[in-house]
N, C-alpha and C positions, 0 to 999 in steps of 0.2 A: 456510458462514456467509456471510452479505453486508451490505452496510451497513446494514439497517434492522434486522439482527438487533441491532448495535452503536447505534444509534441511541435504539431503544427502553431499554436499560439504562444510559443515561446519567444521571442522577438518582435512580433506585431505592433507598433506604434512604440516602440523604446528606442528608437533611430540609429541601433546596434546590430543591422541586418548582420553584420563578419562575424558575431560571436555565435556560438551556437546554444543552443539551451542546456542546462544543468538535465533536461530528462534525459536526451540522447546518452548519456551515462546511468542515465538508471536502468535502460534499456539494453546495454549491457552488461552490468552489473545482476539483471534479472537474469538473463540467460545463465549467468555462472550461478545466482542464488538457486535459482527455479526446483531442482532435487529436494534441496534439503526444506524449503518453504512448503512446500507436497507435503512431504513427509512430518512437519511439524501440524501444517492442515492435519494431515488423516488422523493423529492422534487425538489432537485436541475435539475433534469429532467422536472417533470411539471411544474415547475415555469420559464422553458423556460432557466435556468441561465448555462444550459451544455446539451449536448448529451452523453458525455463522463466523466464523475465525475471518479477523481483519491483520492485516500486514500492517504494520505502520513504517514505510520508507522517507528516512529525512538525513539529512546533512550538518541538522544543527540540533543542538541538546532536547530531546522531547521527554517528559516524563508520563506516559505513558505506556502500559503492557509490557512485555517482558523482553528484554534483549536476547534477538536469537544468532544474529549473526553482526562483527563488530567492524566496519570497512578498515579499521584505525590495525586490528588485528589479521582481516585480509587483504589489507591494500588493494582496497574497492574505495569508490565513490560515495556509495551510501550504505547507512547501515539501517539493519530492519529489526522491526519489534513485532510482538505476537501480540494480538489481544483478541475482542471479540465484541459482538455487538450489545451482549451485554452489561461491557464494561463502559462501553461508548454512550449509552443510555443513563447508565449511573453518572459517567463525567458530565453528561448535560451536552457532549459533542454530537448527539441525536437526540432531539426532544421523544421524548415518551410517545405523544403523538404522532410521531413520525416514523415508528417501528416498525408497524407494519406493512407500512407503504415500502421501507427496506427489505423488509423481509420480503415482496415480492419481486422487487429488482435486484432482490441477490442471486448470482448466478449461481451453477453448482458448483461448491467446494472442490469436489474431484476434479475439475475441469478447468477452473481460472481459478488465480488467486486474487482475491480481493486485497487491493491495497489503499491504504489510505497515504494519499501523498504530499508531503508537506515539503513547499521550497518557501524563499522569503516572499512570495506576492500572496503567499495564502498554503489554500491546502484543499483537496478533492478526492474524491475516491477514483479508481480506475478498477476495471477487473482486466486481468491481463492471465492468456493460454499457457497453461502449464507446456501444449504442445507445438 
C-alpha cells in the first residue's frame, strides 16, 4: 500500500466530499520531513539498532518509539516517531506470527520510509519514496 492508496479513501462514504483528508498534509509535511527521516533510517540500520525502522506519523498523542521530529516545534501537521519492527512485535502491534510475512513486504530502508500512520478512523502502514 502507499500514500495515494490512503489518500484517495479519505472522504468516501463520510458525505464530506468539500473537506479534504488529514493525509494531503502529511503528504506535505513528508516532503519537508523526507532528509532528516533518511537520515535517522540510515543510522538506526548501521548502528545495528533495526533492519526494519518504522516511522510512526500521527496528529494525536501516541506513546510509542522515539520523537524525532515535533510539528508543535516546526509548525507541521504531524509529527513523527522512530521505532522498529522490533519494537512493534514486543507492543503486540504485529503478532509474532506475523513477522515474517512483514519482513517480506518491507521495502528497502534506503529507498521508502516505512510509516506507520495513525489518524482517528484507525491506523496503516504505508511505505512512501524517499525520492
Amino acid at each position: 500500500m502507499d500514500l495515494q492508496d490512503l489518500l484517495q479513501k479519505g472522504n468516501e462514504g463520510e458525505g464530506s466530499k468539500d473537506s479534504p483528508s488529514p493525509l494531503v498534509s502529511l503528504k506535505k509535511d513528508l516532503e519537508f520531513y523526507k532528509d532528516a527521516i533518511r537520515e535517522v533510517s540510515v543510522e538506526l540500520v548501521t548502528e545495528g539498532y533495526t533492519l526494519f525502522p518504522i516511522f510512526i506519523a500521527h496528529q494525536l498523542k501516541v506513546d510509542l518509539g522515539e520523537l524525532i521530529l515535533d510539528r508543535a516545534e516546526l509548525g507541521t501537521s504531524w509529527t513523527i516517531h522512530a521505532s522498529s519492527l522490533e519494537e512493534f512485535v514486543e507492543r503486540g502491534i504485529i503478532k509474532s506470527e506475523k513477522k515474517a510475512y512483514f519482513e517480506k513486504q518491507f521495502k528497502a530502508s534506503n529507498e521508502y520510509m516505512c510509516l506507520f500512520v495513525i489518524v482517528a478512523e484507525g491506523a496503516n502502514f504505508v511505505f512512501y519514496p524517499y525520492a
